[in-house]
C-alpha positions, 0 to 999 in steps of 0.5 A: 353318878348318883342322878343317873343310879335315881333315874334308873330306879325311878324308871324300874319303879314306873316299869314295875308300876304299870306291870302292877296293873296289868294283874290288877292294880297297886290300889287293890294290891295295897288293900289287900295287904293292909287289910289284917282281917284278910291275913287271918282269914285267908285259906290256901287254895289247896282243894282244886287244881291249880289255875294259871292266874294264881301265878301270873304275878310270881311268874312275870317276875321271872319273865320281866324281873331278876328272878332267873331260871339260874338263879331259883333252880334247886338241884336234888341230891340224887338226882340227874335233873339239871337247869337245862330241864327246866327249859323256858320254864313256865312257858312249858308247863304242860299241866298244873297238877297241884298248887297254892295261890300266894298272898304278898308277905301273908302266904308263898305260892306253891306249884306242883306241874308237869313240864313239856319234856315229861319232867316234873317241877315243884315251885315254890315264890314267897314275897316278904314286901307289901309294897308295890316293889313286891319281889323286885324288894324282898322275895325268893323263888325256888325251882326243883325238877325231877323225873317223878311226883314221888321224887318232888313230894319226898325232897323238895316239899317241906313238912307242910307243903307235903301234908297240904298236898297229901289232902288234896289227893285224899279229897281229890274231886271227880274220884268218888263224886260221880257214876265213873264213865268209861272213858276213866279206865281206857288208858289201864284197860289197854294194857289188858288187851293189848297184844303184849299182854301186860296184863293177862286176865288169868294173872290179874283175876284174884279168887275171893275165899269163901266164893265160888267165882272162877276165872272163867266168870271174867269171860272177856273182861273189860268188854263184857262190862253192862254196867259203871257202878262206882269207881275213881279215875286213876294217874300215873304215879298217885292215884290208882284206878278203881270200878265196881261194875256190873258184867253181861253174865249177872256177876259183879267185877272189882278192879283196881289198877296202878302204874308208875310215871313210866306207865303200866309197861314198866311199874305196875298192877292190877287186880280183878275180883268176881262175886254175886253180889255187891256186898261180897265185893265191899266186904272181901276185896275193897280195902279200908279206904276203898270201902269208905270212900264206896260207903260215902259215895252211897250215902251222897247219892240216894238216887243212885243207891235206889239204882243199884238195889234194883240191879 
């Protein structure tokens, strides 16, 4: 009994080896881990989108080792998502939407992702060994599944997975970096023209007071956009739409939008604002964090700036 419990274990061990360097060695695995300069410098990935590597080593723990869908699925007081929403998870990631690359016994890798059936997942794996038994040794996971960003964000995410999420969707990249392409705000402008009218031009325009723009200065909003001045693309349930443009008619247009994970048929609003002039817009119908990011986005590009002091 006992020679049969030690060859079992000593084949794990040889299985767990060569899966070891199949994500790049138990020699570096080990270095790294050694290496307590390294502990104290190492930095949470937390400022881009997540990449499918980071979680190759935690994910093939839940393929090939005892780290089943069962047994890492956290159900949220609440809520109706159950272990069947989870499916063959993390084959069915959709989207990796926010996440952490972890670090063996120094930092836990976090994942915020948008699964196949449309549900969101929030995973979270934390592996206290330094050795080459890795998770197979000491290690959690965990699994929670909800309906909603929101829903994961206020339950399942501590403190500081929480704050570390927040920054990542204040400092979001591509929002305030780039001239906004028209491709950006497709998605909520269908909800203006389509033929269910959702959002009607004479519900969303908002009069600035002081200002003599009226409705009818819209004429065929958004098809009478001639130029994309500034502006953020928008998703579902966190981040709103936002485009200071120019129209055919010489006025200047500021729109925002947002929608709930359902999309704007369900959750939803917009706003449209008219004025002469840029300054007006800035000043009368941007909020605090709109005028800032605006303002940074100017002061990063001169060239640009240059441009728009010619329109």
């Amino acid at each position: 009994m006992i020679n049969k419990t030690k060859t079992n274990l000593q084949t794990k061990n040889l299985k767990y080896i060569k899966y070891l360097k199949k994500f790049k060695n138990v020699k570096k695995t080990k270095t790294i881990i050694n290496n307590t300069s390294i502990h104290k410098s190492h930095i949470y990935k937390s400022n881009s989108i997540p990449k499918k590597s980071w979680y190759e080593y935690p994910f093939g723990n839940i393929i090939d080792y005892g780290y089943h869908n069962s047994d890492i699925f956290m159900p949220i007081i609440g809520e109706k998502e159950k272990l069947s929403d989870a499916d063959n998870f993390p084959h069915n990631i959709k989207e990796y939407i926010w996440g952490e690359e972890g670090k063996n016994k120094f930092n836990e890798w976090t994942l915020l992702c948008k699964l196949t059936n449309d549900k969101y997942a929030f995973y979270t794996a934390v592996c206290d060994n330094s050795g080459y038994m890795g998770f197979m040794c000491q290690g959690s996971m965990k699994l929670y599944i909800a309906s909603s960003i929101n829903v994961l964000v206020k339950l399942a995410m501590d403190d500081r997975q929480r704050l570390a999420y927040n920054n990542f969707i204040k400092n979001k990249l591509s929002i305030s970096i780039a001239i906004p392409k028209k491709s950006w705000y497709e998605y909520p402008f269908g909800s203006i023209i389509d033929i269910h009218g959702y959002y009607r031009k004479c519900d969303i325009f908002t009069p600035i007071i002081g200002e003599k723009e009226k409705l009818s200065d819209a004429d065929n909003f958004p098809h009478n956009i001639s130029k994309y001045i500034w502006g953020e693309e928008g998703d579902n349930d966190f981040i709103e739409w936002i485009l200071l443009c120019k129209l055919t008619n010489d006025k200047y247009a500021f729109y925002t939008a947002w929608c709930d994970y359902t999309g704007f048929d369900c959750q939803g609003g917009m706003k449209l604002y008219i004025a002469s002039s840029i300054n007006v817009l800035v000043k009368m119908a941007m909020n605090e964090i709109q005028r800032t990011k605006y303002n940074n986005f100017i002061n990063t590009n001169i060239k640009h700036t240059q441009n728009i002091n010619k329109l």
